[in-house]
C-alpha positions as CSV (number, residue, x, y, z in Angstrom):
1,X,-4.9,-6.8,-27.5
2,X,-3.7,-3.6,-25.7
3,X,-1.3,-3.2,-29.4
4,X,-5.0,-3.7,-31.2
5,X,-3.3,-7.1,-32.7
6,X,-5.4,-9.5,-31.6
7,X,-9.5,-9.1,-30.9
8,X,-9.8,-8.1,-26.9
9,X,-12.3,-10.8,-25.7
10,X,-10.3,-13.6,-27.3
11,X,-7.3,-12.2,-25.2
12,X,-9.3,-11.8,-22.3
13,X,-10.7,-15.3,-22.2
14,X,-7.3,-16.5,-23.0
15,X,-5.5,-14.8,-19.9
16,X,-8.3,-15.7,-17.7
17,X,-8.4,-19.5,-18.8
18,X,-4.6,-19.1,-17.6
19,X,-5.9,-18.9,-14.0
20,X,-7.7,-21.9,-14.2
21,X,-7.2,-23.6,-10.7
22,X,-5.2,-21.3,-9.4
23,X,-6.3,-19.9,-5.9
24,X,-8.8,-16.5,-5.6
25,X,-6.2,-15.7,-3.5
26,X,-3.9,-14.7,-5.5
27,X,-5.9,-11.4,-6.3
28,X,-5.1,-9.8,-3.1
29,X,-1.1,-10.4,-3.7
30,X,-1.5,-9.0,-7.3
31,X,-3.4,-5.9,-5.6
32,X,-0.8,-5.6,-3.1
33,X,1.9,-5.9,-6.4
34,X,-0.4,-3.0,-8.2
35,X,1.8,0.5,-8.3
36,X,-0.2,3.6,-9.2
37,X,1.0,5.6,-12.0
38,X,3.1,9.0,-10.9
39,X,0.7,11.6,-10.2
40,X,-2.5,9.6,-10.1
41,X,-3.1,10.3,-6.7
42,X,-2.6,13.8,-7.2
43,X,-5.0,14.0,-10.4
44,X,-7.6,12.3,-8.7
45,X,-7.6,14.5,-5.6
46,X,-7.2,17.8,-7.6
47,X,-10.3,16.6,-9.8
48,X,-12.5,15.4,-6.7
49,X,-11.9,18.9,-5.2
50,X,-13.9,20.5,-7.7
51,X,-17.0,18.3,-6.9
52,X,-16.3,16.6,-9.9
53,X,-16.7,12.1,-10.5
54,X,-13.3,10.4,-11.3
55,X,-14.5,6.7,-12.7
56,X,-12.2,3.9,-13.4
57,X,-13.3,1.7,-16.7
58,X,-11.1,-1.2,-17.1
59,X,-10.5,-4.2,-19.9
60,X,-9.3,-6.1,-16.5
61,X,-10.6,-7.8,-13.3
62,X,-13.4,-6.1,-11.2
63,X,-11.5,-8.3,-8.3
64,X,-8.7,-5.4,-8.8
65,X,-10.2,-2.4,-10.1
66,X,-12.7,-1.8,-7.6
67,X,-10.7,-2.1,-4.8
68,X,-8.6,0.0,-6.1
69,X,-11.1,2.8,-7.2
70,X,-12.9,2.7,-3.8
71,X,-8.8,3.6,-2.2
72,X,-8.6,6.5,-4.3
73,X,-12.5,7.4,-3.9
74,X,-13.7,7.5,-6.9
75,X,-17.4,7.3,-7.8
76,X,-17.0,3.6,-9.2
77,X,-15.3,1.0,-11.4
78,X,-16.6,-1.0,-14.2
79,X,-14.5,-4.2,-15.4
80,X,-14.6,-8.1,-16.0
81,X,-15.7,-10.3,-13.4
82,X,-14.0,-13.8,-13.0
83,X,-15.9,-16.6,-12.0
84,X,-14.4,-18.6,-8.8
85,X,-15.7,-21.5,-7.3
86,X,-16.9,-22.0,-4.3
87,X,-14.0,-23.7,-2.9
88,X,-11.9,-20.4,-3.6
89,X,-10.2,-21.6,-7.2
90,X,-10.8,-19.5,-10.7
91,X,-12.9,-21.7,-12.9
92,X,-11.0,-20.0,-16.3
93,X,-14.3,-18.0,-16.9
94,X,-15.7,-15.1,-17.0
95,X,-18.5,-14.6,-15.0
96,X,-19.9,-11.6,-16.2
97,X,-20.7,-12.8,-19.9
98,X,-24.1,-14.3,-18.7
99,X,-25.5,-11.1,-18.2
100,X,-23.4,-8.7,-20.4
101,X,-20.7,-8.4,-22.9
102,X,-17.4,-8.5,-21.9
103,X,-16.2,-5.2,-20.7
104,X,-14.2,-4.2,-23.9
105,X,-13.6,-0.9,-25.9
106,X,-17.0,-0.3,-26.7
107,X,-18.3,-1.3,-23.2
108,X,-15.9,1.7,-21.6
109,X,-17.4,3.6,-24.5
110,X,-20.9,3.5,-23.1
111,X,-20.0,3.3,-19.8
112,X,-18.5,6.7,-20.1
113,X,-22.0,8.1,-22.5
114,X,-24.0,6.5,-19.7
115,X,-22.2,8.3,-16.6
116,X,-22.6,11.9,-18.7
117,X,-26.4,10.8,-19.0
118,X,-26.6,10.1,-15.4
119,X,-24.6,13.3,-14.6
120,X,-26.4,15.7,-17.0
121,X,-23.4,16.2,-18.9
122,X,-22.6,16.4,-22.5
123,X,-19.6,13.7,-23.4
124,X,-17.7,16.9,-25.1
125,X,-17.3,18.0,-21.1
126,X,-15.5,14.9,-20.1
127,X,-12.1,13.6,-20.3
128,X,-11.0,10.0,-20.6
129,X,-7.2,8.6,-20.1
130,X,-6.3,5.6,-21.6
131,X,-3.0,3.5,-22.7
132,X,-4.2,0.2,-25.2
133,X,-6.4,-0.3,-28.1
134,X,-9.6,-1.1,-26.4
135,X,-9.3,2.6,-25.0
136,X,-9.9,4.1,-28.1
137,X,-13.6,4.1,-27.9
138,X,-13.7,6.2,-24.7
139,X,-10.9,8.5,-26.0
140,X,-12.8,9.2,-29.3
141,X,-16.6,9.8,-27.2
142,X,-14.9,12.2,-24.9
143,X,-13.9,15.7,-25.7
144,X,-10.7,15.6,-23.9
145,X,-9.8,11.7,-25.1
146,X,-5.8,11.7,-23.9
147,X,-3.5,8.6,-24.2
148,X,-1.2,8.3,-21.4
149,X,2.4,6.4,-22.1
150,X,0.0,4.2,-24.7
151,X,0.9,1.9,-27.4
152,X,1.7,3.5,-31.1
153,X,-1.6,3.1,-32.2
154,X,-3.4,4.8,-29.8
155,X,-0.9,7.8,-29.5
156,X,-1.4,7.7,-33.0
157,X,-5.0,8.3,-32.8
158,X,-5.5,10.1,-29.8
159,X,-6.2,13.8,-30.6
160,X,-3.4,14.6,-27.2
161,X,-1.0,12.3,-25.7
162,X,1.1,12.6,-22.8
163,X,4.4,9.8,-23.1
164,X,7.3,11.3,-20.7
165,X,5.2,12.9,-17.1
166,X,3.0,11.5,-14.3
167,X,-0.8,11.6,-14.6
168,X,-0.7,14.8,-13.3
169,X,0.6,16.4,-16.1
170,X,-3.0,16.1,-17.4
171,X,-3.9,19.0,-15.3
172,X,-2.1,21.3,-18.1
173,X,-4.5,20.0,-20.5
């Protein structure tokens, strides 16, 4: 999916019918596991200086991507949900299906059009960062769409890429 080889939900569903049974708890080991990219912390704070919102739209779990973007402060997260039962095991679903589509390239799309609505700010203003296929529609909405060590065919089609320095390297941009 992240290569743009196979269709992103079907991937998604795959890899969470893999947790099946497995304990919930295995979420906090994997956030404990998760190593931020060089110069992410540094981006982040840089950007959040100037006043502005640093959001974090992810093809993954909301179990790990909002803990993560609450760390680092930023103004949200938007991602899957996986459904667990109430005895603490994954079910092999996704629980946020009933009430919208998975979170996929085109969700991050409008997620990012509908935080420049709620901001008051035009999408050619923003800047998105992304590495896999289901990036792309972010990266093409925003006027500064970079792809950050991404697979060819993003780098491809990204209008800037960065490959070989930290997040923070965006600042030059």
């Amino acid at each position: 999916a992240m290569t743009g080889k196979l269709r992103f939900e079907d991937s998604l569903r795959q890899r969470v019918e893999l947790l099946k049974d497995s304990p919930a708890s295995i979420l906090e080991e994997a956030l404990a596991a998760v190593k931020l990219s060089p110069g992410a912390e540094y981006l982040i704070d840089f950007v959040k200086s100037y006043g502005l919102d640093v959001w974090l739209f992810s093809g993954g779990l909301i179990e790990l991507a909002a803990p993560i973007a609450e760390r680092l402060g930023f103004a949200g997260a938007r991602a899957n949900s996986v459904e667990i039962t109430p005895e603490g095991f994954f079910s092999g679903k996704i629980s946020n299906v009933s009430e919208q589509p998975v979170f996929n390239g085109e969700g991050k799309g409008r997620a990012l059009l509908e935080c420049c609505s709620r901001l008051d700010v035009a999408p050619r203003k923003a800047i998105s960062i992304g590495d896999g296929a289901n990036d792309l529609p972010m990266l093409n909405l925003a006027g500064l769409g970079i792809a950050f060590h991404a697979k060819p065919k993003v780098k491809a089609t990204a209008r800037q890429s960065i490959s070989t320095i930290g997040l923070d390297g965006i600042l030059y941009f």
